[in-house]
C-alpha positions in Angstrom: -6.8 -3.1 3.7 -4.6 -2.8 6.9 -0.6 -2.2 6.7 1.8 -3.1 4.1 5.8 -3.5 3.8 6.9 -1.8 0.2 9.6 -0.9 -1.1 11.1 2.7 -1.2 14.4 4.6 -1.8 16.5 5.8 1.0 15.6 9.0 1.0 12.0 8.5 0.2 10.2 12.0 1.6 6.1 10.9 1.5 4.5 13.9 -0.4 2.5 16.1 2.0 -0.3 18.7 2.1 0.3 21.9 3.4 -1.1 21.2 6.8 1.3 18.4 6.8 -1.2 15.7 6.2 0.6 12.5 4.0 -1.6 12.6 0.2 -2.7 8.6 -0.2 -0.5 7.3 -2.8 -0.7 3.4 -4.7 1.9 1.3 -4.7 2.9 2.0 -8.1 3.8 4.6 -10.9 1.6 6.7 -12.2 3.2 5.7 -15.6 2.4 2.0 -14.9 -1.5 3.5 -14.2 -1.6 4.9 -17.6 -0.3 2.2 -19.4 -2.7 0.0 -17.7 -5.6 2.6 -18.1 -4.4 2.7 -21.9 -4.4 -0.9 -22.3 -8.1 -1.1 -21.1 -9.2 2.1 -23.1 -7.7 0.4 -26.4 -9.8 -3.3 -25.3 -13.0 -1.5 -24.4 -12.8 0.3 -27.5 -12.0 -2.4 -30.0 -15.2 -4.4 -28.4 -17.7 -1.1 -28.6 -16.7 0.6 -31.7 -19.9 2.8 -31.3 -19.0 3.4 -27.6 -19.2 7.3 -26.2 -16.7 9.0 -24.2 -19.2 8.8 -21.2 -20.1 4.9 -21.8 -16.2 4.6 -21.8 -15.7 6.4 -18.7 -18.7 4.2 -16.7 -16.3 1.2 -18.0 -13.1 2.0 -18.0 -12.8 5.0 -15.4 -11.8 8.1 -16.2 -7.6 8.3 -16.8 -5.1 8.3 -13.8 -4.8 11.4 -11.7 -1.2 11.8 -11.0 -1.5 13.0 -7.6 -2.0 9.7 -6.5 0.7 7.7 -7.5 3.9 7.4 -6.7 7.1 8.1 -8.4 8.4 5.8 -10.9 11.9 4.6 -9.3 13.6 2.2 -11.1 14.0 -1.6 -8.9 17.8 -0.8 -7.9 16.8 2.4 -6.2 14.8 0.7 -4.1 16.9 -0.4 -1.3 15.0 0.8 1.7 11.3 -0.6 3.5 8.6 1.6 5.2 5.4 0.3 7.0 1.9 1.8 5.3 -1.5 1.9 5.7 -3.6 1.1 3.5 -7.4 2.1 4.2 -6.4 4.8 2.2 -4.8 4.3 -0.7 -1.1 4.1 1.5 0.3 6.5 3.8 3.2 6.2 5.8 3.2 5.0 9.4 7.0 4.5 9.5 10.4 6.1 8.4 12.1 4.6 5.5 14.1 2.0 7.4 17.5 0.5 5.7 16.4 -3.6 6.4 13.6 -6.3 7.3 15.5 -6.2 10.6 15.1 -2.7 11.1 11.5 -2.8 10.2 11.1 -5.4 13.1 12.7 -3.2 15.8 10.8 -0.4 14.9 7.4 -2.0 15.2 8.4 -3.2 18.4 9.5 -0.3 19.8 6.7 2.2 18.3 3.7 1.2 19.2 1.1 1.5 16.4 -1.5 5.2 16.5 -4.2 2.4 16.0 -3.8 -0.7 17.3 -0.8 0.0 20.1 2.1 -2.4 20.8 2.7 -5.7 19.1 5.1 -9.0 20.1 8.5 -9.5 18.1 6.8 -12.5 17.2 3.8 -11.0 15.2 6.4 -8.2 13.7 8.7 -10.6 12.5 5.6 -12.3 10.8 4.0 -9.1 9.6 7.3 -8.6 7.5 7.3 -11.7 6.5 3.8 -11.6 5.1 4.7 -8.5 3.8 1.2 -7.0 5.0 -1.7 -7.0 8.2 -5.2 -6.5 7.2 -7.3 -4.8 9.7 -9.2 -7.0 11.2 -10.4 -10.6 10.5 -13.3 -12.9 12.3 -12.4 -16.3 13.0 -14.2 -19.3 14.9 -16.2 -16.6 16.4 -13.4 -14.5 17.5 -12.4 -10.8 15.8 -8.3 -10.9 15.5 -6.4 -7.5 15.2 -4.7 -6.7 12.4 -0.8 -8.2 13.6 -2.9 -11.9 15.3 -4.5 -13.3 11.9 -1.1 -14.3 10.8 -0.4 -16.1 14.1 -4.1 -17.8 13.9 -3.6 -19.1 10.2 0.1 -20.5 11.3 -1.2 -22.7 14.5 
């Protein structure tokens, strides 16, 4: 859990509520969560016969809600970047933004809500990585969530 690069289309608008709070989205389709939900269903089933609904449900989970996925956009349509959270399931901290590049000079000039201003240096690896976690302990010392990368790399 910490920020993640993914994959949007240009005109990406993050669904909100209507106090203007982002609604936590995953990182994929709500049709990909069915079929996955489906594909479980169908091997819990097959290996409890007698199972109930209930019994099913402690198992399997109950199936997808749809408000909290994101659309289903085909690869091609997904030309653009934008940084997320993700303590939440993944809202947006930046605009859509058109290359890696871009994503780099945006970090750099807007400092992070939670963790303030971070180096080129740990941007360019952030995008690199293609995600921060929050926080990591290391020989003793706790690292923010744009240093781990730097740590692992020395």
């Amino acid at each position: 859990m910490g920020r993640e690069l993914r994959r949007v289309p240009a005109d990406w608008k993050h669904p909100r509520s209507p106090s203007g709070e982002y609604f936590p989205l995953h990182d994929f389709s709500y049709r990909t969560a069915v079929n996955e939900w489906t594909e479980e269903v169908t091997r819990w089933r097959a290996d409890h016969p007698l199972g109930t609904d209930a019994e099913q449900d402690d198992w399997v989970g109950k199936a997808p809600n749809p408000i909290y996925y994101r659309p289903y956009w085909p690869e091609e349509s997904r030309t653009h970047f934008q940084v997320y959270e993700t303590v939440s399931e993944g809202t947006p901290i930046s605009p859509p933004l058109p290359s890696k590049e871009a994503v780099v000079e945006w970090l750099v000039t807007h400092p992070d809500v939670n963790w303030g201003e971070i180096t080129r240096e740990q941007a360019e690896m952030f995008v690199k990585n293609g995600y921060a976690i929050t926080m990591m302990s290391f020989g003793g010392r706790v690292y923010g969530p744009y240093e781990y990368p730097l740590v692992l790399t020395e």
